[in-house]
C-alpha positions in Angstrom: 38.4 119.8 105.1 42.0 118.7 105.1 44.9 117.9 103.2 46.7 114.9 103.0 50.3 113.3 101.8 49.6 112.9 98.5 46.0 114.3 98.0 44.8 116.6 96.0 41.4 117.1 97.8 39.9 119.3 100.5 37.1 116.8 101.5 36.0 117.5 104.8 37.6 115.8 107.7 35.5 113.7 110.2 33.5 115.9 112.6 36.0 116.1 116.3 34.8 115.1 119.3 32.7 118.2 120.8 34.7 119.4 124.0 35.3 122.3 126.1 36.8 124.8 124.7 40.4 126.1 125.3 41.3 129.7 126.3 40.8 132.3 123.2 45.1 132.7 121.7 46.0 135.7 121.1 45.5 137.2 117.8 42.4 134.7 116.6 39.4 136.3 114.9 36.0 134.7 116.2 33.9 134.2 113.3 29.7 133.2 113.4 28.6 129.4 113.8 27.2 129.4 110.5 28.7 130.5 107.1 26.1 132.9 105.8 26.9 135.6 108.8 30.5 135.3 108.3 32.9 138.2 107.3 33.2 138.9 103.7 36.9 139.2 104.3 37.1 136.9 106.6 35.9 134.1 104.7 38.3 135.7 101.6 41.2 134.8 103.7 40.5 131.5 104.5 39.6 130.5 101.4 42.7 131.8 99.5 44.5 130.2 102.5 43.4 126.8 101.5 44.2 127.3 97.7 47.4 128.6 98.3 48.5 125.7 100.6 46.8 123.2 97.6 49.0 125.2 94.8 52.0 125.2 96.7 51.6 121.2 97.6 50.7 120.7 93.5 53.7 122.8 92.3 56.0 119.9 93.1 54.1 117.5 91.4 55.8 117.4 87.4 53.9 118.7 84.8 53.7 116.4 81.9 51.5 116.4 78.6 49.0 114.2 79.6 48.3 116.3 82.9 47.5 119.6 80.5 44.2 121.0 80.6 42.4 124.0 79.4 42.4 125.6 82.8 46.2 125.6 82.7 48.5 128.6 81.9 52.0 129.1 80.2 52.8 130.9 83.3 51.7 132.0 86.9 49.5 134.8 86.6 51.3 137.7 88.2 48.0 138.3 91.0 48.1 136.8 94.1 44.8 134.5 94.6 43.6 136.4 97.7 43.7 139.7 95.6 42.1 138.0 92.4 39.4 136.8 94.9 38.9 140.1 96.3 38.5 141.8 92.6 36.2 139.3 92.1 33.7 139.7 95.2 34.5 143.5 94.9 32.9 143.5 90.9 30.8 140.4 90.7 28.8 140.8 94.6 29.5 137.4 95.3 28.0 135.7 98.2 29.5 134.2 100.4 28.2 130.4 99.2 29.6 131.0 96.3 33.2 131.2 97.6 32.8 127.9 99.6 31.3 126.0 96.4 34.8 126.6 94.9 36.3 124.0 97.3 33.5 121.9 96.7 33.6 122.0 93.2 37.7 120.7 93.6 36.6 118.1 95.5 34.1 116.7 92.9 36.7 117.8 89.8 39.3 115.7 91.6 37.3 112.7 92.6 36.6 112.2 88.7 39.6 113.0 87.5 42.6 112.1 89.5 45.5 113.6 87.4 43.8 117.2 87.5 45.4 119.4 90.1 44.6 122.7 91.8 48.6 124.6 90.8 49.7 127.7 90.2 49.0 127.0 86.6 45.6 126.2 87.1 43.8 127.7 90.2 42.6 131.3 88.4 41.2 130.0 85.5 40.0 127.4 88.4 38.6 130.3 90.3 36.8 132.3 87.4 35.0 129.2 85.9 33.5 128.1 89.5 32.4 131.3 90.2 30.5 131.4 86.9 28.7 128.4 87.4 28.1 128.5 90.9 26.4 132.0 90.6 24.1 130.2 88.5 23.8 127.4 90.6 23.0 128.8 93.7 22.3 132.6 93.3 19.0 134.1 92.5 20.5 136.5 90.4 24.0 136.6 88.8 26.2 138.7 86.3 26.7 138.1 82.4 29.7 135.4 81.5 31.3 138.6 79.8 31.2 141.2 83.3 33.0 137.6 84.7 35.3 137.7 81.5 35.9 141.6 82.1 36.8 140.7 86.0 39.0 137.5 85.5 41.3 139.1 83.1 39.7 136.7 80.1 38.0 136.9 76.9 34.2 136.0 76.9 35.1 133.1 74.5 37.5 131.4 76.4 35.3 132.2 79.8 32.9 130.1 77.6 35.1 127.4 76.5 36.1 127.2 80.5 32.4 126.8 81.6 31.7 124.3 79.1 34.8 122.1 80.1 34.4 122.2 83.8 30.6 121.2 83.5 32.0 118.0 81.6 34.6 117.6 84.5 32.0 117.4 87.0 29.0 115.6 85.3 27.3 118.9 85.5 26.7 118.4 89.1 27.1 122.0 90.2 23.9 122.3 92.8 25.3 122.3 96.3 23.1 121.9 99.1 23.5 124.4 102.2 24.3 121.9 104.7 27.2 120.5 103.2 28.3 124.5 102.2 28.1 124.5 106.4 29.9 121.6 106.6 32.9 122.9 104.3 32.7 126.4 106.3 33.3 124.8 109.7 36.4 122.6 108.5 37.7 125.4 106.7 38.2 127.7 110.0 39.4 124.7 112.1 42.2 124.8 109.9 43.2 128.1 110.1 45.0 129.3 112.8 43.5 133.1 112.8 40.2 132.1 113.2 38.1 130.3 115.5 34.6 129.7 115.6 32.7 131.7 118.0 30.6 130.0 121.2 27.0 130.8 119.8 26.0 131.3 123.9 28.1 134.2 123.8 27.4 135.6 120.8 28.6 139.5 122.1 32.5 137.8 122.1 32.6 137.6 118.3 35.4 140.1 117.2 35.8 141.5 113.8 38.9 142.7 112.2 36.8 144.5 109.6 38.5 147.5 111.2 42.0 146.1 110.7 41.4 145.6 106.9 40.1 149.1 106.0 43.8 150.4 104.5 43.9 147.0 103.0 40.7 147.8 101.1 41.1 150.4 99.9 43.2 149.3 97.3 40.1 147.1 96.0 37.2 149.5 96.6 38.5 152.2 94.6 38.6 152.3 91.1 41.9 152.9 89.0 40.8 156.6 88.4 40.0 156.6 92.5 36.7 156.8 92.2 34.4 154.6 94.4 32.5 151.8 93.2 30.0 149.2 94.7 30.6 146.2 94.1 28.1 144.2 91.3 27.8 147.0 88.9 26.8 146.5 85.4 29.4 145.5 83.1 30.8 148.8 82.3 31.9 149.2 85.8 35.2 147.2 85.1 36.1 148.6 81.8 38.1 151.5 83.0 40.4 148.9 83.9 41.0 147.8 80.2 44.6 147.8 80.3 44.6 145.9 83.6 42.6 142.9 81.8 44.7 143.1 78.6 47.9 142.5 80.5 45.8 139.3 82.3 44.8 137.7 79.1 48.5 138.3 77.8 49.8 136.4 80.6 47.1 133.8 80.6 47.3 132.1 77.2 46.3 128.4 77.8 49.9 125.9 76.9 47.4 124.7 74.3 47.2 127.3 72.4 
């Protein structure tokens, strides 16, 4: 997975020549060989990573009316996309595939439709409506399209109007086979600096900086009255956070409407 002059995509790159491996830098983060034993966190990182070096390449590219979709907002939504992906694995219990079909599901957006980008404009609405379907897709069990409404800041309507669009965008081909989920995981951590997968013969080397994020997380595991929840609760678990929502779906009104 890589980014190119010009591209909009985060295909995967060509598979590098296998060779030793250099000394461990300082400061990198071993993570498992395969993507379904990586860190929650971990994997929340490198993800939002990706997106946010998509968005800010996509910024500089002029917005024009034929380039307006539905996934596009009158302004930036004032959440980061690291934090709106940790509310949404904290409320939904996402797994982890899930996360990596987001990048997939770019990929086959953008090989369809070449003027759509992944901005700043576009990439929650991008988020919440890939989410949706690929906990459908790929899950055995998922949440309601209005708990995913509650959590992305949206009305169920326009969650629903979202859903129905992207399916359209990508022919509704939303199943996603493991192996190329794998294949998206590994390019993903070669291109981020922090991380590095771990030699599988020395499995005991892996370091987590689960440890490191606790203060971090505690900002997302509590609930705005500072109560604890666990994450996938039924749907009343986020309404405490009405106000919280109300101010998303202020910000979020699509330029079409």
């Amino acid at each position: 997975m890589h980014l190119q002059p010009g591209s909009n995509h985060v295909s995967p790159s060509p598979e590098p020549t296998v060779s030793s491996q250099p000394a461990q830098p300082a400061g990198v983060i071993l993570v498992p060989e395969y993507f379904h034993q990586a860190d929650m966190n971990h994997l929340t990182i490198m993800i939002a990573d990706m997106l946010c070096r998509l968005t800010a390449h996509n910024d500089q590219i002029p917005l024009t009316s034929a380039n307006l979709t539905r996934f596009h907002s009158r302004a930036p939504p004032q959440i980061s996309v690291y934090d709106y992906l940790r509310r949404i694995v904290k409320y939904t219990s996402l797994e982890r595939a899930c996360l990596l079909v987001i990048l997939i599901y770019i990929d086959r957006v953008c090989e369809r439709v070449r003027t759509f980008t992944i901005s700043s404009l576009t990439v929650h609405r991008f988020i919440i409506a890939s989410v949706t379907l690929a906990a459908k897709a790929v899950c055995d069990s998922y949440c309601t399209n209005s708990h995913y409404a509650k959590v992305g800041g949206l009305s169920t309507q326009e969650l629903n109007s979202l859903e129905v669009e992207f399916l359209g965008l990508i022919e509704w081909r939303v199943a996603v086979e493991g192996t190329m989920m794998q294949r998206y995981y590994v390019n993903l951590v070669r291109q981020h600096s922090r991380f590095e997968i771990a030699d599988s013969a020395h499995p005991h080397h892996q370091h987590s900086a689960s440890n490191s994020q606790d203060d971090e997380d505690d900002n997302m595991t509590s609930s705005p009255d500072g109560s604890e929840d666990e994450p996938g609760q039924s749907e009343g678990s986020v309404v405490a956070e009405t106000d919280y929502v109300e101010g998303l779906r202020n910000q979020w009104v699509p330029m079409g409407e």
